[in-house]
C-alpha positions in Angstrom: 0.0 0.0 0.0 1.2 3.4 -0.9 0.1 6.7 1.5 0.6 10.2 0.1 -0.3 13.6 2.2 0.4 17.2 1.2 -0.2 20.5 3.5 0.1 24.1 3.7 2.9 24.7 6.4 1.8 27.9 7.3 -1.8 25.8 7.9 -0.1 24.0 10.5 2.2 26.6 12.1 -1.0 28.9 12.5 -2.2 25.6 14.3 1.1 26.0 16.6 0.8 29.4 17.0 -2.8 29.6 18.4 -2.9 26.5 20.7 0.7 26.0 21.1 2.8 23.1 23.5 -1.1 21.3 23.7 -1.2 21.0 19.6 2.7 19.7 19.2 1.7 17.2 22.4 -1.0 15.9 20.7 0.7 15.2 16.7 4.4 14.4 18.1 5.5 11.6 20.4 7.9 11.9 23.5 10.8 11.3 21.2 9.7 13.6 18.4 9.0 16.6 20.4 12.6 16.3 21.9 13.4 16.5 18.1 11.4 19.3 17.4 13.0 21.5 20.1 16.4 20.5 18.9 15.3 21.6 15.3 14.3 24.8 17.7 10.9 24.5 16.9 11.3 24.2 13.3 8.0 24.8 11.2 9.2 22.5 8.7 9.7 19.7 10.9 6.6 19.8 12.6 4.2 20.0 9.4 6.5 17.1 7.7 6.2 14.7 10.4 2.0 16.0 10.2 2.4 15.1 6.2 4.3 11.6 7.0 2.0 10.5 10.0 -1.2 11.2 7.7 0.4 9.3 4.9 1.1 6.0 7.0 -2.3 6.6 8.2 -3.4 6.5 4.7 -1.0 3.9 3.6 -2.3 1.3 6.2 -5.8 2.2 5.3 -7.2 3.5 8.4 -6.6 7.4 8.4 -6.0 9.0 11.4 -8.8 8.2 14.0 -8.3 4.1 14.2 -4.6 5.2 14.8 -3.8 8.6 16.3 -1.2 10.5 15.3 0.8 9.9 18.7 0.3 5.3 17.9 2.6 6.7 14.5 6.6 7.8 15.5 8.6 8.7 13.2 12.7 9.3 14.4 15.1 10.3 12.2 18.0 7.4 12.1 21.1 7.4 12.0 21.7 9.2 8.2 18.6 11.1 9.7 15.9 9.1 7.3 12.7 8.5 8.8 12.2 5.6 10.7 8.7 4.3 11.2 7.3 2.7 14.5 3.6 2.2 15.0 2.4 1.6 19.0 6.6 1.6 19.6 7.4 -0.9 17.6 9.8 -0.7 14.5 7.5 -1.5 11.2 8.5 -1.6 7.4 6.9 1.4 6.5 9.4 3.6 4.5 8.8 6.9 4.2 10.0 10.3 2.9 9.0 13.8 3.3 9.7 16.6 1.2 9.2 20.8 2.2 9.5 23.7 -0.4 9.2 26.8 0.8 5.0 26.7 1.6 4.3 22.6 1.2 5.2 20.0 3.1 4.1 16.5 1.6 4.8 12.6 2.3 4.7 9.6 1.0 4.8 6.3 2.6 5.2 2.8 1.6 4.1 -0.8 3.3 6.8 -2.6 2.7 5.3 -5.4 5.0 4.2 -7.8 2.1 0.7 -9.3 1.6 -1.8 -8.3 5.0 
Protein backbone atom coordinates (compact mmCIF):
# COMPACT_ATOMS: atom_id res chain seq x y z
CA UNK A 1 0.00 0.00 0.00
CA UNK A 2 1.16 3.37 -0.85
CA UNK A 3 0.06 6.70 1.52
CA UNK A 4 0.58 10.22 0.06
CA UNK A 5 -0.29 13.61 2.18
CA UNK A 6 0.39 17.22 1.18
CA UNK A 7 -0.21 20.53 3.46
CA UNK A 8 0.14 24.09 3.66
CA UNK A 9 2.94 24.69 6.42
CA UNK A 10 1.84 27.89 7.29
CA UNK A 11 -1.81 25.75 7.87
CA UNK A 12 -0.14 24.00 10.47
CA UNK A 13 2.20 26.62 12.08
CA UNK A 14 -0.97 28.89 12.54
CA UNK A 15 -2.23 25.65 14.29
CA UNK A 16 1.08 25.96 16.56
CA UNK A 17 0.84 29.42 17.03
CA UNK A 18 -2.83 29.60 18.44
CA UNK A 19 -2.86 26.51 20.74
CA UNK A 20 0.75 25.98 21.05
CA UNK A 21 2.76 23.07 23.49
CA UNK A 22 -1.12 21.30 23.67
CA UNK A 23 -1.17 21.05 19.63
CA UNK A 24 2.67 19.70 19.25
CA UNK A 25 1.73 17.18 22.39
CA UNK A 26 -1.00 15.94 20.66
CA UNK A 27 0.72 15.18 16.68
CA UNK A 28 4.37 14.38 18.14
CA UNK A 29 5.46 11.61 20.44
CA UNK A 30 7.85 11.94 23.46
CA UNK A 31 10.83 11.32 21.19
CA UNK A 32 9.71 13.62 18.35
CA UNK A 33 9.01 16.57 20.37
CA UNK A 34 12.59 16.32 21.89
CA UNK A 35 13.43 16.47 18.13
CA UNK A 36 11.38 19.33 17.38
CA UNK A 37 12.95 21.52 20.11
CA UNK A 38 16.35 20.50 18.93
CA UNK A 39 15.28 21.57 15.31
CA UNK A 40 14.31 24.84 17.71
CA UNK A 41 10.94 24.53 16.93
CA UNK A 42 11.27 24.18 13.34
CA UNK A 43 7.99 24.80 11.21
CA UNK A 44 9.16 22.47 8.71
CA UNK A 45 9.66 19.69 10.88
CA UNK A 46 6.61 19.84 12.61
CA UNK A 47 4.16 20.03 9.43
CA UNK A 48 6.50 17.14 7.73
CA UNK A 49 6.21 14.72 10.45
CA UNK A 50 1.95 15.97 10.22
CA UNK A 51 2.44 15.05 6.24
CA UNK A 52 4.26 11.56 6.97
CA UNK A 53 2.00 10.45 10.00
CA UNK A 54 -1.21 11.19 7.75
CA UNK A 55 0.37 9.35 4.88
CA UNK A 56 1.06 5.96 7.04
CA UNK A 57 -2.34 6.56 8.18
CA UNK A 58 -3.43 6.51 4.73
CA UNK A 59 -1.01 3.89 3.60
CA UNK A 60 -2.34 1.32 6.24
CA UNK A 61 -5.84 2.17 5.34
CA UNK A 62 -7.21 3.50 8.36
CA UNK A 63 -6.64 7.36 8.37
CA UNK A 64 -6.00 9.00 11.43
CA UNK A 65 -8.78 8.17 14.00
CA UNK A 66 -8.33 4.13 14.17
CA UNK A 67 -4.60 5.21 14.78
CA UNK A 68 -3.78 8.55 16.29
CA UNK A 69 -1.19 10.55 15.34
CA UNK A 70 0.82 9.87 18.69
CA UNK A 71 0.32 5.35 17.87
CA UNK A 72 2.59 6.66 14.50
CA UNK A 73 6.56 7.79 15.52
CA UNK A 74 8.63 8.74 13.23
CA UNK A 75 12.67 9.25 14.41
CA UNK A 76 15.13 10.30 12.17
CA UNK A 77 18.00 7.37 12.10
CA UNK A 78 21.14 7.37 12.04
CA UNK A 79 21.72 9.20 8.16
CA UNK A 80 18.63 11.15 9.71
CA UNK A 81 15.93 9.06 7.31
CA UNK A 82 12.68 8.45 8.84
CA UNK A 83 12.19 5.62 10.66
CA UNK A 84 8.73 4.33 11.16
CA UNK A 85 7.33 2.73 14.49
CA UNK A 86 3.65 2.18 15.00
CA UNK A 87 2.41 1.59 18.96
CA UNK A 88 6.59 1.65 19.62
CA UNK A 89 7.40 -0.89 17.61
CA UNK A 90 9.83 -0.69 14.46
CA UNK A 91 7.55 -1.47 11.21
CA UNK A 92 8.49 -1.65 7.41
CA UNK A 93 6.89 1.39 6.48
CA UNK A 94 9.45 3.57 4.45
CA UNK A 95 8.76 6.92 4.25
CA UNK A 96 9.97 10.35 2.92
CA UNK A 97 9.02 13.80 3.32
CA UNK A 98 9.73 16.65 1.17
CA UNK A 99 9.21 20.76 2.22
CA UNK A 100 9.48 23.71 -0.41
CA UNK A 101 9.18 26.81 0.77
CA UNK A 102 4.99 26.70 1.62
CA UNK A 103 4.33 22.60 1.20
CA UNK A 104 5.21 19.99 3.14
CA UNK A 105 4.11 16.49 1.57
CA UNK A 106 4.82 12.63 2.29
CA UNK A 107 4.75 9.60 0.99
CA UNK A 108 4.76 6.27 2.63
CA UNK A 109 5.24 2.80 1.63
CA UNK A 110 4.12 -0.84 3.26
CA UNK A 111 6.84 -2.57 2.72
CA UNK A 112 5.32 -5.44 4.96
CA UNK A 113 4.18 -7.76 2.08
CA UNK A 114 0.67 -9.27 1.58
CA UNK A 115 -1.76 -8.30 4.98
Amino acid sequence: MIGCDIIEIDRIWKSYEKFGYSFVKRILSDNEYEEFIKRKKSKFFLSGRFAAKEAVAKCLKTGIGSVGFRDIEIISGQRGEPVVYLNRKKVAIEVTISHSKNIAMAVAFDNRGDK
